[in-house]
C-alpha positions as CSV (number, residue, x, y, z in Angstrom):
1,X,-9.5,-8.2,37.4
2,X,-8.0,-9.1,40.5
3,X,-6.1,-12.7,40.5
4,X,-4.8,-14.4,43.9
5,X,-0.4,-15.3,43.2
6,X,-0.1,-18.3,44.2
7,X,1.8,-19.4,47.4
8,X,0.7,-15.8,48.9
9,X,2.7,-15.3,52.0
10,X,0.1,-12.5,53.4
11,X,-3.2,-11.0,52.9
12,X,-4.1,-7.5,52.3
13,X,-7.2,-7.0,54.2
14,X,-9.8,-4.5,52.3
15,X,-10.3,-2.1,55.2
16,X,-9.0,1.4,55.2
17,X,-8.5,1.2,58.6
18,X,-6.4,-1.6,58.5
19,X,-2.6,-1.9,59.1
20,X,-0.2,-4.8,57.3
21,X,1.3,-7.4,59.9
22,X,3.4,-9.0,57.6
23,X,7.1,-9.1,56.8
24,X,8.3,-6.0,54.3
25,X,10.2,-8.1,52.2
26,X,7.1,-9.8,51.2
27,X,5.2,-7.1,50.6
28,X,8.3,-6.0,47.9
29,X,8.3,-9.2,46.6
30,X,4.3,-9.1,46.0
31,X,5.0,-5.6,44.7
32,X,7.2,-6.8,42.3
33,X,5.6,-10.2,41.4
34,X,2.5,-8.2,40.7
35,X,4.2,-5.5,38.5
36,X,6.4,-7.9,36.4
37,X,3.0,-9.9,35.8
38,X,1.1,-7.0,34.8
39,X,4.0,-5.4,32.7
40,X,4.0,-9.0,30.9
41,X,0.3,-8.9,30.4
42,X,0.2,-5.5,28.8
43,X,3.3,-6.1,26.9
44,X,1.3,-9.4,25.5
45,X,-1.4,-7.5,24.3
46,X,0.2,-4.9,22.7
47,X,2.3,-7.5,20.3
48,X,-1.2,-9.1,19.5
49,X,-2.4,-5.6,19.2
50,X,0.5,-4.7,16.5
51,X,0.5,-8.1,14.4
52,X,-3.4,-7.3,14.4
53,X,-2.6,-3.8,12.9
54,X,0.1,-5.0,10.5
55,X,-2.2,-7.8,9.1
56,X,-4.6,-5.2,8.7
57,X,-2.2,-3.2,6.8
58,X,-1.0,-5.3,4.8
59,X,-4.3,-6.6,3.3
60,X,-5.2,-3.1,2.8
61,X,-6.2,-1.8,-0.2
62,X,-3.6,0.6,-1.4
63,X,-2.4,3.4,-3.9
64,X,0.4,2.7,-6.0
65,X,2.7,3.0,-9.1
66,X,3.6,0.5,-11.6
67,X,6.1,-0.6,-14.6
68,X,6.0,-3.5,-17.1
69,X,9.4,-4.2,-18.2
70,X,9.8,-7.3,-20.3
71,X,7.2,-8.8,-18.7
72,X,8.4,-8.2,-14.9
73,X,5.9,-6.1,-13.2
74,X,7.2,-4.0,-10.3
75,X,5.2,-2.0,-7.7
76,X,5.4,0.2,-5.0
77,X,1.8,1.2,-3.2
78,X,1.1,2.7,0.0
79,X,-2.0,1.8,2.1
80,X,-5.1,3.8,0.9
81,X,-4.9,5.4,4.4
82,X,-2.0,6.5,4.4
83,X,-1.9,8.1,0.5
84,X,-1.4,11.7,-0.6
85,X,-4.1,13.9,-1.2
86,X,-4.2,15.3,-4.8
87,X,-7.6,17.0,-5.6
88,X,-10.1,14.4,-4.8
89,X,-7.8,11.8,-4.8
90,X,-5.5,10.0,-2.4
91,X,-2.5,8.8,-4.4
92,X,1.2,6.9,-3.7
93,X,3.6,10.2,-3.3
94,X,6.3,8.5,-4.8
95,X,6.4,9.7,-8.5
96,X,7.6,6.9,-11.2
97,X,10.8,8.7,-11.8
98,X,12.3,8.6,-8.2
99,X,10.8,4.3,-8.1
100,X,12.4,4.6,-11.1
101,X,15.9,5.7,-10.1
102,X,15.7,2.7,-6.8
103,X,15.1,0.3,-9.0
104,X,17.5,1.1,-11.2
105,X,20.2,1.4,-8.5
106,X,19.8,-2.3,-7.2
107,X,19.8,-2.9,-10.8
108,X,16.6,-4.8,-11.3
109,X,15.6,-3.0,-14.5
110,X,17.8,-2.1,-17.3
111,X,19.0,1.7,-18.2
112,X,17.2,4.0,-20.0
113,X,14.5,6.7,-19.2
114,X,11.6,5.6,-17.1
115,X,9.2,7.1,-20.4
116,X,10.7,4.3,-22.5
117,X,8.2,1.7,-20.4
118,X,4.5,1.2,-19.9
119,X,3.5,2.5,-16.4
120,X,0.6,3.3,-14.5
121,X,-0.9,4.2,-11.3
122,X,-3.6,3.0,-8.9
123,X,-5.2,6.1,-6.9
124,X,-8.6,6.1,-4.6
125,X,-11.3,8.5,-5.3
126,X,-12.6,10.0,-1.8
127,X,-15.4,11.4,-3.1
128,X,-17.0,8.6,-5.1
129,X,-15.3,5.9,-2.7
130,X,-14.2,4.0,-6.2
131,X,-10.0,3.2,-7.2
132,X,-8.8,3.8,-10.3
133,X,-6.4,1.5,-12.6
134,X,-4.7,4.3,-15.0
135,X,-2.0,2.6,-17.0
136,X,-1.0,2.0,-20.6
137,X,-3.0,0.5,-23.2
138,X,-0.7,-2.3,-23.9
139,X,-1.3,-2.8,-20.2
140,X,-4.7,-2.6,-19.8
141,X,-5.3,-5.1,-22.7
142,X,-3.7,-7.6,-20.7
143,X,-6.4,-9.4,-18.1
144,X,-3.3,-11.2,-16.8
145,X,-1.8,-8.1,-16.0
146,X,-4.9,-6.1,-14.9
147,X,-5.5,-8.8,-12.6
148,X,-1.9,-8.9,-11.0
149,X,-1.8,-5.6,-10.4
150,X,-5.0,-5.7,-8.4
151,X,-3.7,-8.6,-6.5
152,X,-0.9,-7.2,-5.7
153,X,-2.5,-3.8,-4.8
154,X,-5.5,-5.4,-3.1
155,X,-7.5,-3.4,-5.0
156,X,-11.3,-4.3,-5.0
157,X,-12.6,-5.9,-8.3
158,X,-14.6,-3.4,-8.9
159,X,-12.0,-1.1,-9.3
160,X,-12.1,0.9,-12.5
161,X,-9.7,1.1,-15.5
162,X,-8.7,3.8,-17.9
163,X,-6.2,5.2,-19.8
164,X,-4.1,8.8,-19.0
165,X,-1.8,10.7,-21.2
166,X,0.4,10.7,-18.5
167,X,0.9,6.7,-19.2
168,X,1.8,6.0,-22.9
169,X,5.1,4.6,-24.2
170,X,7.1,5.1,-27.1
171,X,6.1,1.4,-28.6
172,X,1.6,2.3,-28.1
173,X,2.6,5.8,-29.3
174,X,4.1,5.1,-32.1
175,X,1.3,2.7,-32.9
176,X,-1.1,5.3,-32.4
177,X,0.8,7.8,-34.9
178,X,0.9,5.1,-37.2
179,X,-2.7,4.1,-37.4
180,X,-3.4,7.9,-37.9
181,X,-1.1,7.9,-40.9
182,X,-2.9,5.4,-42.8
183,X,-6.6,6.7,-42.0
184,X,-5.2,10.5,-43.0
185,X,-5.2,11.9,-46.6
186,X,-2.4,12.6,-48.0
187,X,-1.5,16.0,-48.7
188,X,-1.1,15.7,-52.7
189,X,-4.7,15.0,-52.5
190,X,-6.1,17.6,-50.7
191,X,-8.2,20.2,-51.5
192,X,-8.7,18.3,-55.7
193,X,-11.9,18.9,-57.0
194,X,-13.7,15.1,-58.2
């Protein structure tokens, strides 16, 4: 698009032919009027460009990990495009220990072992097009907490939930081994003919 500057001191004719009879140092200070204005223009539309992009980015479903520590959920997620293929999965590539050890060293969790607290992770299936909630039962029982972590991942709400061996803590495992305990026989009465 071709816009007239205002208070032009000369004309360019459109003729090949033709040869400019105005002052130099007008035609420089076109040059340059015309360059600064068309550096500004593109400059413009690349910020809009960019905030479009980062806006788009950050409303982005993504991949991620999670912890529940006394009630404080922290998560770190990357933006389903940009995930880590593992099999037919995209996944966060930061594991739970190394989120671990950062939060650990701007000390907003307390020591221990990353194992001793429920966890889970949010990965996208590329070829059923479905995300996947995998976390800890005492998690996944909570619909408060369910529905935070979505939020907070932008994960659609028909994302799916499950459990994983990779996400149980001491507390649901020792539950587990204790409910097993009672339902088993003991061993006294084992193998007694009634």
């Amino acid at each position: 698009m071709i816009e007239e500057l205002p208070g032009s001191k000369f004309e360019i004719p459109f003729d090949k032919k033709a040869q400019f009879m105005g002052h130099v140092a007008d035609l420089i200070e076109f040059n340059e009027e015309m360059w600064t204005s068309m550096i500004e223009s593109v400059a413009a539309l690349q910020a809009k460009r960019r905030a479009r992009l980062a806006a788009q980015k950050a409303t982005a479903p993504k991949v991620g990990i999670f912890f529940l520590v006394n009630d404080g959920l922290f998560i770190d997620g990357t933006p389903v495009q940009d995930g880590e293929p593992y099999g037919e999965c995209l996944t966060h590539a930061k594991g739970h220990d190394v989120y671990w050890e950062e939060l650990l060293a701007c000390g907003a969790v307390p020591g221990g072992d990353y194992v001793e607290f429920p966890r889970g992770r949010a990965v996208y299936n590329r070829t059923t097009g479905k995300f996947t909630l995998y976390a800890d039962k005492c998690v996944l029982k909570r619909s408060d907490l369910v529905r935070e972590i979505k939020l907070r991942l932008h994960l659609p709400p028909r994302t799916r939930t499950g459990t994983d061996l990779h996400y149980r803590c001491p507390v649901c495992l020792r539950l587990k081994a204790a409910r097993l305990s009672e339902t088993a026989e003991p061993l006294s009465e084992k193998g007694k003919v009634q």
